[in-house]
C-alpha positions in Angstrom: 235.5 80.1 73.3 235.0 82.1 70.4 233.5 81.1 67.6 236.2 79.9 64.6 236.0 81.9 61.3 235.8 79.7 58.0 238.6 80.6 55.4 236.3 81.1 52.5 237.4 80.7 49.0 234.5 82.2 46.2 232.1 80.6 49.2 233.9 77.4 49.4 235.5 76.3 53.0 237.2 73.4 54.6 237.6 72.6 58.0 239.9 68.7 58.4 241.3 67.1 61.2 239.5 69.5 64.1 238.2 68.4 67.4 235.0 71.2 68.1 233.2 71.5 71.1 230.6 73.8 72.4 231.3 76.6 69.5 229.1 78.0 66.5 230.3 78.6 63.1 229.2 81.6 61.3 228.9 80.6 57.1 227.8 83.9 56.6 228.3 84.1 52.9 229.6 80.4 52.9 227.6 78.1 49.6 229.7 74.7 50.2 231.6 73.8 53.2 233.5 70.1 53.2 233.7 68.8 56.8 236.3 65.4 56.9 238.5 63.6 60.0 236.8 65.5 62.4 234.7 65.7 65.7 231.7 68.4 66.4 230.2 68.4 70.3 227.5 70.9 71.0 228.2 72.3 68.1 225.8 74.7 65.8 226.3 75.9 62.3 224.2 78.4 61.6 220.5 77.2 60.4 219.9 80.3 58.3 222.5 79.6 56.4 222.8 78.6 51.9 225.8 76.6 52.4 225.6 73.1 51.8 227.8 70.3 53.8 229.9 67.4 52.7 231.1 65.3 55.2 233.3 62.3 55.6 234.9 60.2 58.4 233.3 62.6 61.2 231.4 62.4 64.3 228.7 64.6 65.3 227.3 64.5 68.9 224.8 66.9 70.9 225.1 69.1 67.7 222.2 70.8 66.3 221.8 70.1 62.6 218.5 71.6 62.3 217.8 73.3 58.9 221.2 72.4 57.4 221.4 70.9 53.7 223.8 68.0 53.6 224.7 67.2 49.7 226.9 63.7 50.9 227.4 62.1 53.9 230.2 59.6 54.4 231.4 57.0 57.1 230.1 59.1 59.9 228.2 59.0 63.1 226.1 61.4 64.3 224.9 61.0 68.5 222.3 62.6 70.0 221.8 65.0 67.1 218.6 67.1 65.8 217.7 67.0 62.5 214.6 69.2 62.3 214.0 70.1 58.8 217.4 69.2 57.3 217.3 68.3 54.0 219.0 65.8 52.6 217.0 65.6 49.1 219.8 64.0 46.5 222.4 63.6 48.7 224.1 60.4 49.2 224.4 58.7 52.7 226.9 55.9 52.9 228.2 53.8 56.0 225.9 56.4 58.1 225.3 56.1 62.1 222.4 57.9 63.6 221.8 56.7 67.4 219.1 58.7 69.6 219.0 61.5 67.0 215.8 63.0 66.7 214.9 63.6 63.0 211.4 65.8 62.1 210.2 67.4 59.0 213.4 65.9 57.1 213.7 65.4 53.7 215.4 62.5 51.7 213.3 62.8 48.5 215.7 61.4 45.9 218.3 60.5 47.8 220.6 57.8 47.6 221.3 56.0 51.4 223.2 52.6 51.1 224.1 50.5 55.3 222.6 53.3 57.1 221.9 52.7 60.8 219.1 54.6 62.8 219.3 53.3 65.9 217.3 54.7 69.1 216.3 57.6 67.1 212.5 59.5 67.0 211.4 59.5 63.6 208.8 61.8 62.7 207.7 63.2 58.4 210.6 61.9 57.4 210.0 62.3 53.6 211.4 59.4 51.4 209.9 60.2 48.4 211.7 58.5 45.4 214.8 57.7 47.2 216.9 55.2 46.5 217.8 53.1 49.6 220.0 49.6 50.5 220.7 47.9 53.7 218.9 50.2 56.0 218.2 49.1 59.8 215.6 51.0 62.4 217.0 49.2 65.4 214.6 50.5 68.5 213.8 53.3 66.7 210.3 55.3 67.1 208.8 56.1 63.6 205.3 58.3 63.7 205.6 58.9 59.8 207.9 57.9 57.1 207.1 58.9 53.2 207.6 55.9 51.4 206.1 56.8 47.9 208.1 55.6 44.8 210.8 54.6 46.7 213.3 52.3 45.6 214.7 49.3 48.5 216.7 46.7 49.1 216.8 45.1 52.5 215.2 47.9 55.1 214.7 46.1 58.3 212.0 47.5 60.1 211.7 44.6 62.8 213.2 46.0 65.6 211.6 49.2 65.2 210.0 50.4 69.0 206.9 52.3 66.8 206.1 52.0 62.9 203.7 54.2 61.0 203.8 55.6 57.2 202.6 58.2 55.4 201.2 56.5 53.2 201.5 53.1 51.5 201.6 52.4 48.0 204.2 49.5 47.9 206.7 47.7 50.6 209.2 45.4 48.2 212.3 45.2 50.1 210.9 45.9 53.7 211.5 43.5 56.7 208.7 43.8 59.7 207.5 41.1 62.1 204.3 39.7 62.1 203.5 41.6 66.0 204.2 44.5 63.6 201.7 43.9 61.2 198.6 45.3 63.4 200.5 48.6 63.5 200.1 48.6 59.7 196.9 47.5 59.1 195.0 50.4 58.2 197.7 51.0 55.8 197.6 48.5 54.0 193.8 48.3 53.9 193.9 51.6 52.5 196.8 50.9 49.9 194.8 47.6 48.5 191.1 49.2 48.3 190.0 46.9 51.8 187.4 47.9 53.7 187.6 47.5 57.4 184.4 47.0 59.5 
């Protein structure tokens, strides 16, 4: 199938109420583009790309998401997705599904996430800086490095969490782990109070 052309409008494009499967979309001089009551399979959208994506009420699976800036994400779920170096920096994630997505090198600094579900996903540098975050679950998820510096939470349950490592550790209000977890944070939290380990 050929790839669809966007209708753009001074940069801005819409596409509502489409069922996509194994296409590309060229946004080729696209800056915003509003994805909303649709589904995306095997589909790519163009990495190189300056636009930036507002979604609602879609699903997302087998699509590669890699590089894309996503300014608000709304009621959506995402399956089997890669999000390597997407940046999501100030956006606002809410009612969010992300099962066995792969996420590396992305960025949530300052970002707003509120009952967001990562479930079965590899977590690698995912950068948290200063976000604001509520009701957040890691259900069998495998986290090598997550940024947690200045951030803001409320209810982040970590418990079920398959592998749990941070970048670093300053403070933990709001986070939910089990005490088998604890070992896997040790030298964390040594290094956040002053402890020495021998």
């Amino acid at each position: 199938m050929s790839d669809p052309t966007l209708s753009l409008d001074r940069g801005w494009a819409e596409l509502s109420g489409v069922a996509a499967e194994g296409q590309g979309f060229d946004l080729t001089g696209c800056t915003e583009l509003e994805l909303s009551n649709s589904s995306f399979t095997d589909v790519e959208f163009g990495e190189a790309s300056e636009a930036e994506l507002t979604v609602a009420d879609c699903r997302f699976e087998k699509c590669d998401l890699s590089g894309i800036r996503f300014a608000s994400i709304r009621r959506s779920t995402f399956v089997g997705c890669k999000f390597l170096g997407t940046d999501f920096s100030s956006g606002k994630l809410g009612d969010v599904t992300f099962d066995q997505c792969t996420l590396r090198f992305a960025n949530m600094r300052m970002a707003r996430l509120a009952r967001v579900a990562f479930t079965e996903c590899s977590i690698d540098d995912l950068d948290m800086f200063d976000a604001v975050v509520e009701d957040l679950d890691f259900t069998k998820s495998r986290i090598t490095k997550l940024g947690v510096d200045r951030l803001k939470a409320d209810r982040v349950d970590l418990r079920y969490a398959t592998e749990l490592a941070f970048a670093q550790i300053i403070r933990l209000d709001g986070f939910l782990v089990t005490e088998a977890q604890l070992p896997q944070l040790m030298h964390g939290l040594a290094q956040a109070t002053g402890l020495t380990v021998d």
